[in-house]
N, C-alpha and C positions, 0 to 999 in steps of 0.2 A: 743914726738920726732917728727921732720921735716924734709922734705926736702926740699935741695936748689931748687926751678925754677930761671932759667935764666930770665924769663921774670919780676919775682918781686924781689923784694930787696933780701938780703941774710937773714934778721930774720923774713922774712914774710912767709906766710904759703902758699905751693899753697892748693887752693881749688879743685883743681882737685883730692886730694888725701886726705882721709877720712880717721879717726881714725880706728885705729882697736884695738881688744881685745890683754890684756898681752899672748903674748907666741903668736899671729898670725903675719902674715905680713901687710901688712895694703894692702886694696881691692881699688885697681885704681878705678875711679867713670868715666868711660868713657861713648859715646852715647848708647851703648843696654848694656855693661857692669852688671850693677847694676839693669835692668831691671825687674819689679815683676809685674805680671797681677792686676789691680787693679778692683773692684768692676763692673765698667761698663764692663769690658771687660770681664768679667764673667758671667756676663748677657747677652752679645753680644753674646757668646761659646750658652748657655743654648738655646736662641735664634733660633742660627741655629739649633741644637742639635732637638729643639721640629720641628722644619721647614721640616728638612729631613725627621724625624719620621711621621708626617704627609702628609708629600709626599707620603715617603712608605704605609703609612694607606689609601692612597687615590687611589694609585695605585691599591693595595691590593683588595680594595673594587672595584675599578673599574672592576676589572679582574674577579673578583668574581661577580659580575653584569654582565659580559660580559657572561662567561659561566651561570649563570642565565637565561638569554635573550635565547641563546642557546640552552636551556635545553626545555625551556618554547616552545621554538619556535617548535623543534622537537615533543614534546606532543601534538603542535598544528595539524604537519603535522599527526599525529599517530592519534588524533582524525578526521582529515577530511578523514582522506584514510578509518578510520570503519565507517564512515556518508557516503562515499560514495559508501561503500560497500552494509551496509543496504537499503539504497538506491536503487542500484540495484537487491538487493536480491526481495526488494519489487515492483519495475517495472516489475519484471521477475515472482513474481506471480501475479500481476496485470494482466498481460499477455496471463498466461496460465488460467486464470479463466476468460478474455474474451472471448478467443478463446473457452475455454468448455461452457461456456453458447452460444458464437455462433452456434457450432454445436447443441445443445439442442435446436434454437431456428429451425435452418434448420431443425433438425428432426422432429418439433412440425409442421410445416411449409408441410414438405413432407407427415404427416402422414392427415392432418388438408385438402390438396389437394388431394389426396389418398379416403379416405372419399366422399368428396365433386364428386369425380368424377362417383366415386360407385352409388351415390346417385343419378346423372342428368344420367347414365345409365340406373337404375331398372326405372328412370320414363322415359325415352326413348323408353325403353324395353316396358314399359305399355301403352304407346302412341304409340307405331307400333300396340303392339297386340290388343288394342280396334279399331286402324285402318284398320287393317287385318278383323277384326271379324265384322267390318260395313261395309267393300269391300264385303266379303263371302256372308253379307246377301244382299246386294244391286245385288251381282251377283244373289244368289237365286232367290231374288221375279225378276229379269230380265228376267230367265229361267222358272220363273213358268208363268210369261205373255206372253211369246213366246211358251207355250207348253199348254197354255188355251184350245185349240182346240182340242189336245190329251187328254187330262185329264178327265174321267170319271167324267159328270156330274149327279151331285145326283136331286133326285125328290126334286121341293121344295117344301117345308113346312113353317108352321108361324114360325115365330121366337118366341124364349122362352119369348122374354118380351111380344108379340104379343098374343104369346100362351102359357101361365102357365101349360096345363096340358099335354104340348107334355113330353112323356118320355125320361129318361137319357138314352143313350147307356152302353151295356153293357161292361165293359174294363176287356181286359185281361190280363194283365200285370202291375198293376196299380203301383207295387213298384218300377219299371224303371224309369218311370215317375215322379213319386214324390221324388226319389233320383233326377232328371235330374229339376226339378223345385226348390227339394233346392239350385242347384246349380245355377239357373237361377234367380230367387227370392226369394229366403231364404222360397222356398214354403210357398208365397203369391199368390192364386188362383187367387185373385183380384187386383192385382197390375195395377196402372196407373200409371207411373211416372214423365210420360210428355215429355221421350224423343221418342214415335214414336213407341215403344213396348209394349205390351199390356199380361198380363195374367201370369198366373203360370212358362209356358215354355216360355213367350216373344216372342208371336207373330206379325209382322208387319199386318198392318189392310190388305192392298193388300193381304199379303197371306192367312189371314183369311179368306177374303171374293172368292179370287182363290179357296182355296180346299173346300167350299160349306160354312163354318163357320156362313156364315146368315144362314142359316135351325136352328141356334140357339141364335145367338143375334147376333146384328149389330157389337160390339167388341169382342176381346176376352175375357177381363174381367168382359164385364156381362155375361157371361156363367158359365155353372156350370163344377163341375173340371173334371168330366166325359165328359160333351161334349167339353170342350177343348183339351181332352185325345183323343177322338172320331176326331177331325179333327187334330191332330198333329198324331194319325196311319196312317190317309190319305196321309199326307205331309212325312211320312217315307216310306211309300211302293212305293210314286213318285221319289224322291229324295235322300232317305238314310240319315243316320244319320251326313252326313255335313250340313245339315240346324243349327246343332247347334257344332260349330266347336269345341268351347274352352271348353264346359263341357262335351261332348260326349268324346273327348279325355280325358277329369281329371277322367271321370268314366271306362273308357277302351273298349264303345260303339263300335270302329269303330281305 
């Protein structure tokens, strides 16, 4: 079956118009009409289809790396804020354990000059009193050469080295003395020790020889402990017991 087109003859077929099945109408074949996607254009669909979804996946992962980064970043802050806490925690006993070993070092320091000053004291303190006690005797033999004239002069006699068989006097008191000589020379009767004093009780030769002391030897130390006893009675009943300052007082003499 046909239909007429004007445009071709009357038994000519137009092509515009396509067979159709028994019992349809026949399907005009116009420009999108008859249109059916074909193979390329199926591929072109699939195409885009993967395009977007990979967009989307890219996005996707973007966004998720973004908060990643985020994430990461924050951990970082949250680790430097505990590093810079330790940190300080550790400055700050850095700190208190300077300052406590500086005080230990101040109180080593005050205790170490404390000491030290104790110490240039007692030899101060011993440097006046052997200068006190070299004034006292320097006054002594002063006052016993100024009082020569008063002083009850004794008969002479040889001296003990002159005369071996002059006899010793008799002492009446010998244990005063011989306490008062330990304290003077660890009673050593015979002591010379080169500074100017001479004998058991450390006599100066001047005052030896003032209170008669030749009637038995030229020193005190070659005399014997009785007649060093025999003219230190002399030098006590003149002068009393400040002829010997620092021991007479340690023994409770005077």
């Amino acid at each position: 079956m046909s239909y007429h087109n004007e445009t071709y003859g009357a038994n000519e077929l137009d092509e515009s118009v396509s067979r159709s099945p028994a019992g349809r109408p026949p399907t005009p074949r116009g420009r999108w009409g008859d249109w059916r996607p074909g193979r390329v254009t199926k591929m072109v669909y699939v195409v885009v289809l993967v395009a977007i979804a990979l967009v989307s996946l890219a996005a996707h992962m973007t966004s998720r790396l973004w908060f990643e980064r985020e994430a990461a970043a924050e951990e970082s802050v949250d680790a430097e804020l505990v590093y810079l806490d330790q940190q300080q925690e550790l400055n700050r006993a850095n700190l208190n354990r300077r300052v406590t070993e500086g005080f230990a070092a101040v109180e080593e320091k005050q205790e170490a000059d404390r000491v030290a000053a104790e110490e240039a004291a007692r030899v101060e303190a011993e440097r006046l009193e052997a200068e006190r006690r070299e004034a006292e005797r320097l006054f002594a033999e002063a006052a016993a050469q100024t009082t020569t004239t008063t002083a009850p002069t004794p008969q002479p006699v040889a001296p003990a080295a002159q005369n071996p068989a002059a006899p010793a006097p008799a002492v009446g008191d010998g244990s005063v003395w011989d306490a008062l000589a330990q304290c003077e020379s660890n009673g050593n009767w015979a002591m010379n020790s080169g500074n100017g004093f001479y004998g058991g009780i450390q006599f100066m030769h001047s005052t030896w020889v003032n209170m008669g002391g030749r009637d038995f030897a030229e020193y005190p130390h070659e005399a014997t402990r009785e007649q060093q006893i025999e003219v230190a009675e002399r030098l006590l009943a003149a002068y009393g017991w400040g002829q010997w300052p620092a021991c007479s007082s340690k023994l409770g003499l005077r």
